[in-house]
N, C-alpha and C positions, 0 to 999 in steps of 0.2 A: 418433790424434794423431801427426804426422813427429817426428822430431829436430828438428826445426829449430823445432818449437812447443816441445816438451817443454824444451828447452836455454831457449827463452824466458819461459817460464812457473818454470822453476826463478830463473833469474836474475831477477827479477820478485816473487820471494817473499823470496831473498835480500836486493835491497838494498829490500824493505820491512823485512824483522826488524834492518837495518844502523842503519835511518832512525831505528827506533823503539828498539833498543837504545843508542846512541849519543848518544839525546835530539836528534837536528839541529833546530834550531831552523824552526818553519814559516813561508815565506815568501809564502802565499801568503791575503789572507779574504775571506771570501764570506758577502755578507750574501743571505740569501733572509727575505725579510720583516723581521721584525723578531728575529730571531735570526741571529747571524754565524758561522761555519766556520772557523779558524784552522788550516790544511792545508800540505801540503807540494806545491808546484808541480808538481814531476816525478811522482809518483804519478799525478795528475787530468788530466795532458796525455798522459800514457801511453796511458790509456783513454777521454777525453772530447773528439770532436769538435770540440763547441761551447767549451770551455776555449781549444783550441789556436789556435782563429778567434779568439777576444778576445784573447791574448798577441803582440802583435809579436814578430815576429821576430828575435834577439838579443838580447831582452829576460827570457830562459827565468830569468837566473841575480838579476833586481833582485825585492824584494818587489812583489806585484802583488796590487788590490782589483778584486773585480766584483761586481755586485748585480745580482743573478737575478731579476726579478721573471713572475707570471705561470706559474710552474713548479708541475707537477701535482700535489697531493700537498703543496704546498708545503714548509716546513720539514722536516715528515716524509719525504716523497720524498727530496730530496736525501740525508738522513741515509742513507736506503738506497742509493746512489749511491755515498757520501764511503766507506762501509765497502766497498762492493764493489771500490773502485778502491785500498783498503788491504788488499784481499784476505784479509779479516774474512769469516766463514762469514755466507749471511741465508737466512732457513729462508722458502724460497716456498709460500705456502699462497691457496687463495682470496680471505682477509679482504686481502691485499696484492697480489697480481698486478696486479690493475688498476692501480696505481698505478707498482710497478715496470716493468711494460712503458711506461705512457708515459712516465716522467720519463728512461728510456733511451734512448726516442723523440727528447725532446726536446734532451738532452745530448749525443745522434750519439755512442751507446755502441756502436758496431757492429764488427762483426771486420774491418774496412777500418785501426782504429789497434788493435785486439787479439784473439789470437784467443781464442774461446770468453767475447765478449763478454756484455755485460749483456741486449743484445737477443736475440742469438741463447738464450741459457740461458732467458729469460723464455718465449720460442717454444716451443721445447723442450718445458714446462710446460705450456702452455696448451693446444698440442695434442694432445699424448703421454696428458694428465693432466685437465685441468679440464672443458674441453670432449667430453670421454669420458662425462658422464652428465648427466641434469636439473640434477641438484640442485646440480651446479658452473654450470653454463650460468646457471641463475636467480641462482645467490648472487654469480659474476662481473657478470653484468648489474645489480644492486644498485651492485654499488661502482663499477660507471660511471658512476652516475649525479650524484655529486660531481663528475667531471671529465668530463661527457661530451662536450666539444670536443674534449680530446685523444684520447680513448676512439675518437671517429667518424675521425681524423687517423687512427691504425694499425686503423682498422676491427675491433675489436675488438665493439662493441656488435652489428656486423650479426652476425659471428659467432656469438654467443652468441644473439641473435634467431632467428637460423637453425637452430642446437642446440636451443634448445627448443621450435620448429615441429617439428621430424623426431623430437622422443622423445616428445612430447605427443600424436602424432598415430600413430605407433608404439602409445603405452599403451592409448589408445582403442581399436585396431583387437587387440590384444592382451585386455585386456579388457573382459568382458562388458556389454553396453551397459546404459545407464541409463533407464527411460522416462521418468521426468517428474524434474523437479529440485525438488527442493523445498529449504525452508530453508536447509537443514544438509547439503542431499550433496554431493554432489561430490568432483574425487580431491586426491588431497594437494595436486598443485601448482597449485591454486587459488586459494590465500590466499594464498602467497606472491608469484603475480603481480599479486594486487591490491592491494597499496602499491605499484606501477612508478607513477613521471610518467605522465600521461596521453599523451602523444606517443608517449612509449616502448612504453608498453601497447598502443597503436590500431598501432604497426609489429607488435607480435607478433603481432595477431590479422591484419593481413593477409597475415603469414609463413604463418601457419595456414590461412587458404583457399589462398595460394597451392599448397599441398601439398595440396590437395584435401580440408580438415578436417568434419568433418560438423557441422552445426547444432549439435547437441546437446555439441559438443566445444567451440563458442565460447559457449553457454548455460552451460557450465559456470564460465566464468573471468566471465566479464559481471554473473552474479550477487554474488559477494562484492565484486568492484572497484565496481559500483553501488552497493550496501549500503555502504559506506565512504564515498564520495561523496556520496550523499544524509542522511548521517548528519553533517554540517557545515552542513545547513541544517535553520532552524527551520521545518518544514514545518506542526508543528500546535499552531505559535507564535497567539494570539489577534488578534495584532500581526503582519501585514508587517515584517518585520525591512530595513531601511534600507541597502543594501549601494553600495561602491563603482562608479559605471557599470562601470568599464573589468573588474573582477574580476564585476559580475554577467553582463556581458558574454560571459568565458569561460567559466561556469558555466553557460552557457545552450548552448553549444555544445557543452561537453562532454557537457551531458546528450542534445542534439540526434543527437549521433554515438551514443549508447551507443544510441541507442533504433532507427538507423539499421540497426546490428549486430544486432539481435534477428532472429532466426530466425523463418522465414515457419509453419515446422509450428505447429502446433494443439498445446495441452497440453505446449508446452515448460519452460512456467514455471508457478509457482501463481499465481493470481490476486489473493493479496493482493501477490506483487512487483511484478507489473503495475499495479496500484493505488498502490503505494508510488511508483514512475516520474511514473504521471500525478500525483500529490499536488506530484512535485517539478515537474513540468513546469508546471503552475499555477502555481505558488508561483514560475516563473521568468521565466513568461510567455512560456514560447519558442513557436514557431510552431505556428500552427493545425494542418498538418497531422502534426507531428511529436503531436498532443493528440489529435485524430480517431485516428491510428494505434494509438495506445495502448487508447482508445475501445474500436477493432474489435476487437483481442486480446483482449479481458475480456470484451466480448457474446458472442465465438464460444465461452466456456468459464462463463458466469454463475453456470450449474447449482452451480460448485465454488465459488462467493464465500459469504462472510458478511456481515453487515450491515457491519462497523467497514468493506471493503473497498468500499462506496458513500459512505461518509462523508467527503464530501472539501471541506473547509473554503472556507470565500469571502473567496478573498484579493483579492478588488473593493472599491476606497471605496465603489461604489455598488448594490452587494449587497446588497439588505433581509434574507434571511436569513444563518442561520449557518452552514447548508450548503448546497453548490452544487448545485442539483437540476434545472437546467437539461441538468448533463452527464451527470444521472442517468437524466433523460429519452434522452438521447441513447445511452443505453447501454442502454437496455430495447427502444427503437426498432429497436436493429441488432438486437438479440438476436429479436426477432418476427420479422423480416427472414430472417433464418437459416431452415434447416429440422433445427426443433429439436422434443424430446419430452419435455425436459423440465420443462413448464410448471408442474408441480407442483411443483417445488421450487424455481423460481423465483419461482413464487407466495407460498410461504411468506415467499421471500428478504424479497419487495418489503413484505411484512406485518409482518415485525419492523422494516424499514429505515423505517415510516412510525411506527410503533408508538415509535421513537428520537427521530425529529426531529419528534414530534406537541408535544412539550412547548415549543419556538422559539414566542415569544411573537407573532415575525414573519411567520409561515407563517399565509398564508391560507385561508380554506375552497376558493376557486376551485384555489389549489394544489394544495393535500390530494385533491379530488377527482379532479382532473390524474392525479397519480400513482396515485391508486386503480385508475384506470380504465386506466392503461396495459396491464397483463395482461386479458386476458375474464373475465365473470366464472362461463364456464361451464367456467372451470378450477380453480374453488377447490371442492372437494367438503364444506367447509364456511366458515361464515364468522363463526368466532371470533377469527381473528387481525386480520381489517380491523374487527370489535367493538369489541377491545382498544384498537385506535388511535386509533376516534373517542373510547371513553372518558377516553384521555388527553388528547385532543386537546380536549375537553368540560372537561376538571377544570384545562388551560392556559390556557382563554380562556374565562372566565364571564363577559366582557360579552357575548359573542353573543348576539343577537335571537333571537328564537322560528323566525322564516323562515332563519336561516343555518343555525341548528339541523337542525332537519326538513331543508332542503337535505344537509347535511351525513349524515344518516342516509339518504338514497337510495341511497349506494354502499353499503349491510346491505341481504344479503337475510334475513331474518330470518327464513325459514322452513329456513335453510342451520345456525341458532345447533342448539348442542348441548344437552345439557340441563344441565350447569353455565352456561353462556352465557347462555345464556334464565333459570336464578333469579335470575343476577347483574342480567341487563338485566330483569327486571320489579320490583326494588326501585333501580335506578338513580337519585338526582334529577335525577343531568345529561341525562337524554335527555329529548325532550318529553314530554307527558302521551301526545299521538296516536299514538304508535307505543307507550308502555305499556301503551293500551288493545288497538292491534293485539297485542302481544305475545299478550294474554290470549285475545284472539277467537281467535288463530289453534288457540293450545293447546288451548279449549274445542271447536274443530268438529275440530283431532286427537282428542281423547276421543271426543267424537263419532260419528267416524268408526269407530273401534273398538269403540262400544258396540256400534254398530249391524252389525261385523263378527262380533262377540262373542255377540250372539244369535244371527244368523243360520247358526248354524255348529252341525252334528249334535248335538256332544258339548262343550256351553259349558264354558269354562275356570273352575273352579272357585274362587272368592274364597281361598279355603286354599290353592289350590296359590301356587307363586313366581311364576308369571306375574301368577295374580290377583291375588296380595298387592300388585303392583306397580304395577298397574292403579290399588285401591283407595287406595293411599299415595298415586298421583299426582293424582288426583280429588281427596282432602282440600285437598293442598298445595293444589292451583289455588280451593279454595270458600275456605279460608284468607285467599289473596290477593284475591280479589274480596270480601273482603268489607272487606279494608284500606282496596281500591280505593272500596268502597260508604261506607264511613265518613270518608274523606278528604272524597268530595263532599258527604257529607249535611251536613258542618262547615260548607262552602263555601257550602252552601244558607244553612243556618241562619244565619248570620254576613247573609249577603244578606237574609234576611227580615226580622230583629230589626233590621235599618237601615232598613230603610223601613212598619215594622210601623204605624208613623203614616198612613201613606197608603195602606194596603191597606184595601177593604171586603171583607166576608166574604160569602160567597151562602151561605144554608143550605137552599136546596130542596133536596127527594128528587129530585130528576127530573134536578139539574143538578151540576158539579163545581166546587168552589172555584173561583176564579184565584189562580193567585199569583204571586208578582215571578220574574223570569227568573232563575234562577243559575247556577253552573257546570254541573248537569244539563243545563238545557235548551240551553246553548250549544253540549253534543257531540253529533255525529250519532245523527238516529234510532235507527240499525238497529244502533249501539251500545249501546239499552235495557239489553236484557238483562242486559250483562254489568254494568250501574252500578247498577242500581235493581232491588231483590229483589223487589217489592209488582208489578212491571207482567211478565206471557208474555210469553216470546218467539215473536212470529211474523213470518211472513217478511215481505220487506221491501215488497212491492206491500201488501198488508194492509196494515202499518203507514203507508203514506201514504195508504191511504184513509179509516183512521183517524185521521189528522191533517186530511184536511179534513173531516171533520164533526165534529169539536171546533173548530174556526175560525168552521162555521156555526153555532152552538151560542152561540159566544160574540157573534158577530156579532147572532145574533138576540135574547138576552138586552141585547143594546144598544137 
C-alpha cells in the first residue's frame, strides 16, 4: 500500500471513530425491504458507487432516504455493506461470500471510490481461498443458488462450475477406479451435488465432459441426484397421483435429460436403478424412446435383476392387469436378442417373476402362457419353479374350466418336476385329474425302467443296501398313491351305480361279463387301466384295443 492510501485509510478510520464517538446524528435511511438503515451519509458515499449516483449533487449535507429494492442478500447483504463502509471487521467465510461479493457488485463497492474495496477484498478470497478446493467450490455453488442472477452477473457460479469439473475429474484419475456403482458407492462429492437446481447440475456435468470426464465419473453424481428426484413421486402409488400440467411437464424433462446422461458402457449401474428410472418414466409418461432406452440397459445386464426389478406397475386407466407385462415382454425380447449365456438365471428370474403376479385375479391364461414361453424351454433343467406358478396361478382363479386348466399345464414338463415337486403335484386338487394320472404313469414306467435295469445288472443291488432301501420306500409311496387314486374312482363308480341301480339288468352267465353303467373308470383312457383299477393286467396298448373290440362284439351279440 503507497502513502497516499495508507494517509487515506487512516484518515477514514479516524473520522469514523469521530462520527461514532461524538454521537453525530445520521442523516441519511435506507430502507431495503421492509427493514430501514439509519446511517451517516459521508461514510456510504465514501465507498458506494451506487449511493453517490442517487445523491445530487450539493445535496451531500440535507438528510436523504433511498429504498433499495431487489438487492442480493437482501436485508442481510446490505447489513454486510453498511458495517464494511463503518469499517466494522466481517469475518469472510464460504457460508457468506456469495452474497458479499454480489451486493458489492451491486452497490459499485469498487477501488474506483476506495481503495482496498469491498469488491476487490471479496476477490481476493474467492480466489486466493475458496475456489482452492471441492469442497469450497460446491458449498460456494450452494449459496448461489438463492441469488443466482447476481451470482451469473460477477460470473461467479461458472467459476465455481468450472472448479469442481477440474477437481472431480482430477479425483477420479487420482483414484482408483470404480467398476460397477451400486447403491451406496460413490465418492464423497456426490451427494452433496445432488441437491444443486437441476439447471445448475446438468452445467456441471457438461463442465465434466468438457474436460474429458469418464462415464463412470458422471454415473457416479446421476445416481444419488436421480434417487432424490424420483423419490418426490408416487411411483408405486395404487393411484396415478394427479400432478400440475406445467410442473408434470418439467418432471418429464428432467427425467428425459438424466436418462439422456447415462453412460453407454454395460454394468454401469445395478439394475434395480435402472428399473427404478423406468418406473419413473412410466409414471411420467415421457417419450417412448427415452422407455425403449432404459428397456435395452436392463436386457443387456437381466442375468443381475430380481423379480421386484420387473415389477413395474400399470399406471394406464386401461390396463387390466396390475403389472405392466407388456414391457416385460419387451425386456426378455431384447435380452434373447443379445448374445447371452446366461439363460439359466434368467430362467429362474422369469419363474419367480410369474410365480409374484400368478395371484392378479386379471392375468389370463393366454398371458401367463405368453410369458412362460418367452425363455426355451430346453433352458430350464428342471421345472419346479413354472409348477409353483401355475399352482398359484390354480389356487387364484378357481373358476377355470377344465380346458383352461389342462391348457395351462402345457407350459410343465412334468418329467423336468423333482421329487418333492412331483409328491406335491400328485396330491394337488388344483391340477386336473389327467396330468395326476400322467404324474403317476410316468413315475411307474421310471420304476420300471429301473427294475428292469436293476435285474439286468451282474451284481443286483441289494434291498438292505441305501440304494435298495430307496428304491423300496419309493415303490411303496407310488402303490400308496395309486391306491388313493383307485379308491377315489371306485367312490365315483359306486356313487354312479347306486343312481341308476333301478335301471341296470344283471347278466349272470358263465360265459359272459356283467354291463354296467359308465363311470369315472370307463370315461379315462384305456391304456390308463393299469394304474386305476387293481382287478384288470397291464398290457400294452394294441392288446388292449383288441380287447376292447371283442367286448363290444360280445355285447353286441348278447343283443
Amino acid at each position: 500500500m503507497s502513502t497516499k492510501e495508507e494517509l487515506l485509510s487512516v484518515s477514514m478510520e479516524r473520522t469514523r471513530e469521530w462520527i461514532l464517538s461524538v454521537e453525530t446524528p445520521t442523516d441519511m435511511t435506507i430502507h431495503v425491504g421492509e427493514t430501514s438503515f439509519s446511517l451517516h451519509k459521508f461514510l456510504l458515499l465514501s465507498k458506494c458507487g451506487y449511493m453517490k449516483k442517487l445523491v445530487p449533487e450539493g445535496d451531500e449535507a440535507d438528510p436523504f432516504t433511498i429504498e433499495i429494492s431487489e438487492l442480493p442478500g437482501g436485508a442481510e447483504g446490505f447489513e454486510y455493506a453498511a458495517k464494511f463502509c463503518y469499517g466494522l471487521d466481517i469475518e469472510m467465510k464460504l457460508g457468506n461470500i456469495a452474497i458479499l461479493r454480489c451486493v458489492a457488485e451491486f452497490l459499485e463497492m469498487t477501488d474506483e471510490y476506495a481503495v482496498g474495496n469491498l469488491v476487490s477484498r471479496t476477490e481476493d478470497y474467492i480466489t486466493g481461498e475458496a475456489l482452492q478446493s471441492l469442497s469450497g467450490a460446491i458449498h460456494i455453488l450452494h449459496s448461489c443458488q438463492s441469488i443466482l442472477l447476481s451470482a451469473e452477473k460477477v460470473k461467479l457460479e461458472r467459476r465455481c462450475i468450472d472448479a469442481i469439473a477440474f477437481f472431480t475429474c482430477r479425483d477420479i484419475i487420482l483414484t482408483a477406479p470404480m467398476k460397477v456403482i451400486g447403491d451406496q458407492e460413490g465418492y464423497w462429492w456426490s451427494e452433496p451435488l445432488s441437491i444443486l437446481r437441476f439447471d445448475v447440475f446438468q452445467r456441471v456435468l457438461i463442465a465434466m465432459i468438457a474436460r474429458g470426464s469418464t462415464q463412470l465419473a458422471l454415473g457416479l453424481i446421476l445416481v444419488p441426484f436421480s434417487r432424490k428426484f424420483i423419490g418426490g413421486l408416487e411411483i408405486y402409488a395404487k393411484v396415478r397421483k394427479k400432478m400440475d400440467p406445467r410442473e408434470e411437464q418439467e418432471k418429464r424433462i428432467i427425467l428425459e435429460t438424466i436418462v439422456s446422461f447415462l453412460p453407454r458402457e454395460k454394468n454401469t449401474f445395478s439394475v434395480s436403478f435402472l428399473s427404478l428410472l423406468l418406473k419413473a418414466a412410466m409414471y411420467l409418461e415421457t417419450t417412448i424412446s427415452c422407455r425403449l432406452c432404459l428397456e435395452k440397459k436392463i436386457a443387456s445386464q437381466l442375468e443381475q435383476a430380481v423379480p421386484g426389478d420387473l415389477m413395474i406397475p400399470s399406471y394406464s386407466s386401461d390396463a387390466n392387469t396390475k403389472f405392466d407385462i407388456d414391457t416385460v415382454k419387451r425386456i426378455i425380447t431384447n435380452f434373447m436378442e443379445c448374445e447371452n449365456e446366461n439363460y439359466e438365471r434368467v430362467t429362474k428370474l422369469m419363474e419367480e417373476y410369474l410365480s409374484d403376479i400368478s395371484s392378479d385375479p386379471n392375468l389370463s391364461v393366454s398371458e401367463f402362457i405368453v410369458l412362460s414361453e418367452l425363455i426355451p424351454r430346453n433352458s430350464r433343467s428342471e421345472d419346479d419353479g413354472i409348477y409353483k406358478a401355475i399352482d398359484i396361478y390354480l389356487e387364484a382363479h378357481p373358476a377355470l374350466s377344465d380346458m383352461e386348466r389342462k391348457k395351462l399345464c402345457t407350459v410343465m414338463d412334468i418329467q423336468k418336476l423333482s421329487f418333492e415337486a412331483y409328491s406335491r403335484a400328485t396330491i394337488n386338487k388344483n391340477l386336473p385329474l389327467q396330468i395326476i394320472v400322467q404324474l403317476l404313469n410316468s413315475d411307474q414306467q421310471q420304476l420300471s425302467d429301473r427294475c428292469s435295469d436293476h435285474h439286468s445288472e451282474p451284481a443286483p443291488v441289494s434291498p438292505y443296501t441305501s440304494d435298495g432301501g430307496l428304491y423300496i420306500q419309493r415303490e411303496n409311496e407310488l402303490k400308496m398313491e395309486m391306491m388313493n387314486i383307485k379308491t377315489k374312482v371306485s367312490d365315483t363308480d359306486k356313487k354312479s351305480v347306486s343312481s341308476a341301480s333301478s335301471s341296470i339288468t344283471s347278466v349272470g352267465t358263465a360265459g359272459k361279463a356283467p354291463i354296467q353303467k359308465k363311470g369315472l373308470i370307463a370315461a379315462a383312457p384305456i391304456k390308463l387301466f393299469p394304474l386305476l383299477r387293481a382287478d384288470i393286467a397291464w398290457k400294452p396298448p394294441s392288446k388292449t384295443k383288441a380287447k376292447t373290440t371283442v367286448i363290444k362284439s360280445r355285447r353286441h351279440s348278447s343283443s
